[in-house]
C-alpha positions as CSV (number, residue, x, y, z in Angstrom):
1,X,91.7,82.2,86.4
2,X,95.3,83.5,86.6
3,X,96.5,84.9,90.2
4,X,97.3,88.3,91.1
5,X,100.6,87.2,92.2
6,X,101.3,85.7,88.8
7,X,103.7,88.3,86.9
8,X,104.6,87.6,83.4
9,X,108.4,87.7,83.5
10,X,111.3,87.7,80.9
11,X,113.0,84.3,80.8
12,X,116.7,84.9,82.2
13,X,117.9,83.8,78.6
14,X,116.4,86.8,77.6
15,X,117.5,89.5,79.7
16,X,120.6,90.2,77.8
17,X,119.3,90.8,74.7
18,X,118.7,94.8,75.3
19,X,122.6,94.9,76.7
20,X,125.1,96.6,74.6
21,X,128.0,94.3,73.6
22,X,126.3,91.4,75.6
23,X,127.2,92.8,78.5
24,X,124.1,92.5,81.0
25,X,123.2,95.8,83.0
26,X,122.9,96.4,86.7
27,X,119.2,96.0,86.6
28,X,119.4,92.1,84.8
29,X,122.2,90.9,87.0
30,X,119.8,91.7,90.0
31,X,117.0,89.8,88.3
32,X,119.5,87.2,87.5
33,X,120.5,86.7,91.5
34,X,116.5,87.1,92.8
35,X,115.7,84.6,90.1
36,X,118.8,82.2,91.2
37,X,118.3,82.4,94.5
38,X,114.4,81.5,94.4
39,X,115.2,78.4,91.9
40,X,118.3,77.1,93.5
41,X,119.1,78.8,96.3
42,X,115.7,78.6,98.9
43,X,114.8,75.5,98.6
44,X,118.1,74.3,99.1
45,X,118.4,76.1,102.3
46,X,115.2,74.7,103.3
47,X,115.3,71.0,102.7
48,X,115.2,68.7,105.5
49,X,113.9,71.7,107.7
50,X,109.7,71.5,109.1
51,X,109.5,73.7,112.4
52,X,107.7,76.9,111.5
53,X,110.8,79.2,113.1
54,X,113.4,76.8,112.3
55,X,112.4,77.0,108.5
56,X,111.4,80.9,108.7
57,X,115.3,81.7,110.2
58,X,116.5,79.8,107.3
59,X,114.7,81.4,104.9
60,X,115.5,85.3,106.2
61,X,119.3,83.9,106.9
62,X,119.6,82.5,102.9
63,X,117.7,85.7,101.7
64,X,120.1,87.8,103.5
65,X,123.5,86.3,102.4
66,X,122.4,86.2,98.8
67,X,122.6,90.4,99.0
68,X,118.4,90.3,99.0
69,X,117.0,91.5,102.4
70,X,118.9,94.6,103.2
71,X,118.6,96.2,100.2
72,X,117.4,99.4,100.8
73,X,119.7,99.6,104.2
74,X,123.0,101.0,104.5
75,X,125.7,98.9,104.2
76,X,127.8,100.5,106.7
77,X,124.8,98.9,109.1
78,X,124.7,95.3,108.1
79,X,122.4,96.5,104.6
80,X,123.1,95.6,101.3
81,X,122.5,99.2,99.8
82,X,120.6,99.9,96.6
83,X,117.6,102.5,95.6
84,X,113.9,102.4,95.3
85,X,114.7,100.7,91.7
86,X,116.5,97.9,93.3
87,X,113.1,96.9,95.6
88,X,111.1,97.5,92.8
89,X,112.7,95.0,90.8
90,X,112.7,92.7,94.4
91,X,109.0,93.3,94.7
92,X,108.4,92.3,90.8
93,X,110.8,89.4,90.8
94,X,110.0,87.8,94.2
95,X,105.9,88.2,93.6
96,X,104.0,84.7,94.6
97,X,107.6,84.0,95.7
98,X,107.9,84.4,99.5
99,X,107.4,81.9,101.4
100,X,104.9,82.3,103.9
101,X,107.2,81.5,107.0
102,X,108.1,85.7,106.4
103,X,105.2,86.4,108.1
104,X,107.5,85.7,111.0
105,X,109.3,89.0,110.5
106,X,106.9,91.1,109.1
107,X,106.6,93.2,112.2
108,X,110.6,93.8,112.4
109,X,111.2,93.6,109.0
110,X,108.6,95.9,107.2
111,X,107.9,98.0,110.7
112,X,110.7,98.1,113.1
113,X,113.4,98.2,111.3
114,X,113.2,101.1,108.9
115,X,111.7,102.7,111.7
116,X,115.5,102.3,113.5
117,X,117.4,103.0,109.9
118,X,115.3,106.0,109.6
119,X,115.5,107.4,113.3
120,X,117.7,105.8,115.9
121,X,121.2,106.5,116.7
122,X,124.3,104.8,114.9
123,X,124.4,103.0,118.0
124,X,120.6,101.0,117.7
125,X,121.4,101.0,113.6
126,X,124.5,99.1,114.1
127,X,123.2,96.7,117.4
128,X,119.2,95.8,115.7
129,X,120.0,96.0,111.5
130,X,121.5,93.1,110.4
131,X,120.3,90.6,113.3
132,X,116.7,91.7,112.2
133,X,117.4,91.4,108.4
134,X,119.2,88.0,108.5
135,X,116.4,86.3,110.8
136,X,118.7,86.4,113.8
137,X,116.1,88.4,116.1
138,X,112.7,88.1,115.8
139,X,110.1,91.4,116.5
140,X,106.6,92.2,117.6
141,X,104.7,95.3,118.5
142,X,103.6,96.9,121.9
143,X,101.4,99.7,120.9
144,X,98.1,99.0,121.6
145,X,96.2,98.7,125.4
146,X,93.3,98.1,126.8
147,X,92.4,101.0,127.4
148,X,94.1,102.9,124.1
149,X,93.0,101.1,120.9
150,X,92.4,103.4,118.3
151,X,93.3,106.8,120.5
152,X,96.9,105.0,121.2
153,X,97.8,108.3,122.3
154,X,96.1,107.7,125.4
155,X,98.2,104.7,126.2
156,X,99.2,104.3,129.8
157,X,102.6,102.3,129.8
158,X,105.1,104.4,131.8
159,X,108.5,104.3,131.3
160,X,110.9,105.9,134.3
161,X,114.3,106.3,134.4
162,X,116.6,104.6,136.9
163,X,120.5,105.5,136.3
164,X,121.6,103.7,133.3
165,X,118.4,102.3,132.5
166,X,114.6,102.6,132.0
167,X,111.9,100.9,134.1
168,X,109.0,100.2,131.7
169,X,105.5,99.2,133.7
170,X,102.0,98.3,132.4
171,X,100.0,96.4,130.0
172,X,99.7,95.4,125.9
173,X,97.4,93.8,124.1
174,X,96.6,92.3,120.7
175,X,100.3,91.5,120.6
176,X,100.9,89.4,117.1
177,X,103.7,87.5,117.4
178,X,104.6,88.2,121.0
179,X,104.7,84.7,122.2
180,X,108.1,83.9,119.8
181,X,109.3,87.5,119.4
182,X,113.0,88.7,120.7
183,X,112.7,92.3,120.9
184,X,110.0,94.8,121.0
185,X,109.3,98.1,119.2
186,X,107.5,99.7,122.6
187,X,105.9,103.0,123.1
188,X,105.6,104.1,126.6
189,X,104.4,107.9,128.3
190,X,107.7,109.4,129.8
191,X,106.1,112.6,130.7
192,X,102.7,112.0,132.4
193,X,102.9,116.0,132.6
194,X,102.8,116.4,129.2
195,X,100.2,116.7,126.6
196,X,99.2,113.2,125.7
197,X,100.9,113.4,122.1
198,X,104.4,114.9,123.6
199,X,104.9,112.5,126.9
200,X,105.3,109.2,124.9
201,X,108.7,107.7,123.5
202,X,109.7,105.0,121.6
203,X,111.9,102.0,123.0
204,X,113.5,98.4,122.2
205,X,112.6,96.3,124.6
206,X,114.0,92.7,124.9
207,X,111.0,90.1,125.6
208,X,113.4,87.2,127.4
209,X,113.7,89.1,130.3
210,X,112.3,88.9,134.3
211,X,109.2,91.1,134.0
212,X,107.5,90.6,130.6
213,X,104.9,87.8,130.6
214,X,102.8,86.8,127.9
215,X,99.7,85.4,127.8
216,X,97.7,84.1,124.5
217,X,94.7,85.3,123.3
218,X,92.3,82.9,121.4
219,X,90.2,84.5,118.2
220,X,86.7,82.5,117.1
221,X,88.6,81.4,114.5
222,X,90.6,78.8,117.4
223,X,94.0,80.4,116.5
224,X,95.5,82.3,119.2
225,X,97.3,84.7,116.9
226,X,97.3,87.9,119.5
227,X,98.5,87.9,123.1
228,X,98.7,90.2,125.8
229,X,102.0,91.4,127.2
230,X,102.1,92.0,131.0
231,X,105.2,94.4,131.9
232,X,105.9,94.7,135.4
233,X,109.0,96.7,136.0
234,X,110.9,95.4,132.8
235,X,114.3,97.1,132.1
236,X,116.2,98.2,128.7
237,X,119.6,100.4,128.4
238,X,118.8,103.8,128.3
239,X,120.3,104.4,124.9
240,X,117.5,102.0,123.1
241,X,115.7,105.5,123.0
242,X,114.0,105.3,118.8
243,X,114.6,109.0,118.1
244,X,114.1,111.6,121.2
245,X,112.8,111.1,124.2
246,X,109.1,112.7,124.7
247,X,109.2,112.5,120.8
248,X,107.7,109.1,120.2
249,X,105.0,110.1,118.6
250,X,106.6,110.9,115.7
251,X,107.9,108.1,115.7
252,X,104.8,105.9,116.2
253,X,103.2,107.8,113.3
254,X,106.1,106.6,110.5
255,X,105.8,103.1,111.7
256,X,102.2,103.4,111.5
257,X,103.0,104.1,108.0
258,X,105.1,101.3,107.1
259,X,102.3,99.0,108.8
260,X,100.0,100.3,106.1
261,X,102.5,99.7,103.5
262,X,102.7,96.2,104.4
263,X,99.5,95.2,105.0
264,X,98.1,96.4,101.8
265,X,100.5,94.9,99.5
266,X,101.6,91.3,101.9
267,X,99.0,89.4,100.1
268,X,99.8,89.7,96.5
269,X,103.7,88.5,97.3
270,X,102.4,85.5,98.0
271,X,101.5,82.0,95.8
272,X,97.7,81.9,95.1
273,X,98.1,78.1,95.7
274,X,99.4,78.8,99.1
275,X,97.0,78.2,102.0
276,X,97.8,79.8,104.8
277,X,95.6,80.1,108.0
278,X,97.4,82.8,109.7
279,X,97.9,87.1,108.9
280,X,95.1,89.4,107.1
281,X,95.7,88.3,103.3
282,X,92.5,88.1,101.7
283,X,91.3,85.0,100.2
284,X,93.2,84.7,96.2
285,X,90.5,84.4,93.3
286,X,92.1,81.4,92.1
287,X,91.5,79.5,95.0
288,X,87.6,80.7,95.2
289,X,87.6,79.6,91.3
290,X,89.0,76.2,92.5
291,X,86.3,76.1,95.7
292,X,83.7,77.2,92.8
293,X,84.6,74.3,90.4
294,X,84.0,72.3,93.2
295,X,80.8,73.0,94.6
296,X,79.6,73.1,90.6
297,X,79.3,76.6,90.4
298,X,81.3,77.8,87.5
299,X,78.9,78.3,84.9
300,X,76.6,80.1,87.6
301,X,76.9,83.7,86.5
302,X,76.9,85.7,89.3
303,X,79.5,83.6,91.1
304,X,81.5,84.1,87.7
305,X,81.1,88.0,87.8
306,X,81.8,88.0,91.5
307,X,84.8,86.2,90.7
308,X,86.0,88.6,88.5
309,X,85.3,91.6,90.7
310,X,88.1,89.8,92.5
311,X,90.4,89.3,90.1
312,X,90.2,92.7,89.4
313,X,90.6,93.9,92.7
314,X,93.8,91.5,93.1
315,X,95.1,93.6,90.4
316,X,94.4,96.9,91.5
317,X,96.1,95.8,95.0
318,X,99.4,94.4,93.4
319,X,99.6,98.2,90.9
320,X,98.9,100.2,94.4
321,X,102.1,98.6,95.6
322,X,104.4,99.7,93.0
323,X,103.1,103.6,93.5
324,X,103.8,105.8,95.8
325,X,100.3,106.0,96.7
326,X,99.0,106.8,100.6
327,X,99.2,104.1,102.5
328,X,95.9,104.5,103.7
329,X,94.9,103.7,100.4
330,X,96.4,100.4,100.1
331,X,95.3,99.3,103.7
332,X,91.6,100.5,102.9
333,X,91.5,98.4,99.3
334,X,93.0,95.2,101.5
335,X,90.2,95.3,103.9
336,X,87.4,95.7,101.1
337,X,89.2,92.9,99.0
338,X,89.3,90.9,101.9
339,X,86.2,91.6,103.0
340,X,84.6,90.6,99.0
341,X,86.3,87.7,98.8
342,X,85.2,85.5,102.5
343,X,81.7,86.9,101.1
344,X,81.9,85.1,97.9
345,X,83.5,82.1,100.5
346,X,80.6,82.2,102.1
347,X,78.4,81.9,99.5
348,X,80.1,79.1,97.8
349,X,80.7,77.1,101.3
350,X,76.7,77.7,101.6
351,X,75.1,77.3,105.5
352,X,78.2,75.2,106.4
353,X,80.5,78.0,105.6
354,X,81.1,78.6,109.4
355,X,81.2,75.4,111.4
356,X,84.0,73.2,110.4
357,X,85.6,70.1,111.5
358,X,89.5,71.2,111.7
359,X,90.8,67.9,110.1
360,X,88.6,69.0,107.5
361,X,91.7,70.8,106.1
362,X,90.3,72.7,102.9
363,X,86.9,73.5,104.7
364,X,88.4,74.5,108.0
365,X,90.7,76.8,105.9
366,X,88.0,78.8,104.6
367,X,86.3,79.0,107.5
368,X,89.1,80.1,109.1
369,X,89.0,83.1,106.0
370,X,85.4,83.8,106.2
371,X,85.6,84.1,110.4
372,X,88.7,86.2,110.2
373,X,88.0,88.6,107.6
374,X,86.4,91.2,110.1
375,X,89.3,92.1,112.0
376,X,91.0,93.5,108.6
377,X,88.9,96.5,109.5
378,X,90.5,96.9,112.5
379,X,94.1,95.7,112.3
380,X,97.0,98.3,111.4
381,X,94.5,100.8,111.9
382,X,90.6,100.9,111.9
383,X,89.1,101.9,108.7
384,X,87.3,105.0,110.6
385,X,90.7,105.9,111.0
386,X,92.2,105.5,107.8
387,X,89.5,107.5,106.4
388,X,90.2,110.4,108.7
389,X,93.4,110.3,107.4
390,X,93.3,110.4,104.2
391,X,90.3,112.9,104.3
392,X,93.2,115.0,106.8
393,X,96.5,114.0,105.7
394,X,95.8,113.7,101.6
395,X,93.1,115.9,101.0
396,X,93.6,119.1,103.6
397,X,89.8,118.9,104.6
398,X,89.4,120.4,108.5
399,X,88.9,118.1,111.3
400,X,85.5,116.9,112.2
């Protein structure tokens, strides 16, 4: 069964042959360099290299100096320019491309960052652009407490200023990332006073400083892929304001956004061979027709029709990302897919499906999959919320 991330592409021998007088146009040449750089380039820039950062800051620093990762950014701000029609010739070209070390910078790079092109000063543009798109910085996200989960506008996080600088006290949780992360995209209340939506703001925080601690938080699945982030009087300039102070909200709201984005379109960039225990990319129908093959089940018909549900479903995920359709949407179909496909894992792996010996690779890798599928209802959003907002947002139906 072919893979959602599979894309039939024109050969680059071929992409002159609509240009007038041979010459090609703006659109092939870019093909031409994605396709280039993924051939030649990458792994070029990655031989020799085995450290999960080490290879992930080569792989952001290559992408960036071959004109790839800022498109979309300003150049005057360390981007590399371009429309909507550039990244959609990006997203087609670099399909089952990306290697999964990007996961690294998913927070900064499909978050945090247009977040700060769209909303910060010059000042933040020019200081957090081009460190975050070449893999110099790395990002995570302090939104979520204990005690503000899905109504994050009841977070608790204070943020007071002192002179030059603000004093940022309090707790985060379910922190992905944290543990290697440079900066922070924070939201702290700056006006207890206020109404809960109007007293919050959005910072930068750096993480390597006096006053942050983190601590890892371990999942059923054994990977501790959250933390919680202790603040305790941490300080940032008080110009790494994201918009206006008191207006963070706003703010929090378009990253939100961009979250949604990403999460319902990450897992059809990537190979379908590529097994990753790590992120919220559902399982790939190609490797469930693989595990199906295996266990003799290919001729059964319900696992075939189940299988092609999936496929199907891949499909509909990879066209969602090339519309401008709510990002709700996207981040709703990734959780069912997900969901659908560690059922049919499940299935397939039989009453063994959930314990595992972990140098069992292939079975421990589905485990992990069929253990970790839940939380895709709850990640980036829960799908109550997403829902609500669509049902809101989308449709103009009153509030419950």
């Amino acid at each position: 069964m072919p893979s959602a991330a599979e894309q039939p592409t024109m050969p680059a021998g071929e992409l002159g042959v609509k240009a007038q007088a041979g010459k090609p146009s703006r659109e092939q040449r870019l093909r031409l360099t994605i396709r280039e750089f993924f051939d030649v380039t990458l792994p070029r820039a990655l031989t020799g290299l085995d450290g999960r950062l080490e290879r992930a800051r080569a792989w952001r620093a290559a992408f960036y100096d071959a004109g790839l990762a800022g498109l979309g950014y300003p150049e005057s701000f360390g981007g590399h320019g371009g429309d909507s029609s550039d990244l959609a010739v990006l997203a087609e070209e670099s399909r089952g491309r990306i290697p999964p070390e990007e996961d690294v910078f998913g927070i900064g790079v499909r978050m945090a960052l247009p977040v700060i092109r769209d909303l910060a000063s010059p000042e933040l543009k020019s200081r957090f652009l081009r460190s975050g798109l070449s893999g110099q910085e790395i990002w995570c996200q302090l939104y979520s407490e204990p005690g503000a989960g899905s109504d994050l506008a009841s977070l608790s996080t204070s943020a007071v200023r002192d002179g030059e600088e603000w004093v940022v006290s309090g707790q985060k949780v379910w922190t992905s990332g944290a543990q290697h992360s440079d900066l922070a995209i924070l939201l702290a209340r700056t006006d207890p006073a206020a109404p809960k939506h109007r007293g919050i703001t959005m910072f930068v925080l750096a993480m390597h400083q006096p006053g942050v601690t983190v601590r890892p938080l371990r999942q059923m699945t054994g990977v501790a892929e959250f933390n919680e982030v202790f603040l305790d009087e941490a300080r940032l300039p008080a110009s790494w304001v994201v918009g206006d102070v008191n207006d963070g909200w706003r703010a929090a709201v378009a990253l939100l956004g961009y979250e949604r984005v990403a999460t319902g379109t990450s897992s059809v960039e990537r190979p379908a061979t590529q097994k990753l225990k790590a992120g919220r990319a559902p399982l790939p129908a190609a490797q469930l027709a693989e595990l199906a093959a295996l266990r003799h089940r290919s001729d059964d018909l319900s696992v075939r029709q189940d299988l092609a549900r999936l496929y199907a479903g891949e499909r509909i995920m990879a066209w969602l990302g090339m519309r401008a359709a709510h990002p709700s949407i996207g981040k709703l179909w990734r959780t069912r897919q997900g969901r659908a496909a560690a059922q049919v894992a499940h299935g397939l792996a039989l009453s063994g499906g959930a314990a595992w010996e972990q140098d069992d690779q292939d079975r421990d890798y589905f485990a992990y999959h069929i253990l970790n599928c839940r939380a895709m209802s709850i990640g980036g959003g829960t799908d109550e919320m997403q829902r609500n907002t669509l049902a809101e947002k989308a449709l103009g139906l009153p509030r419950s």
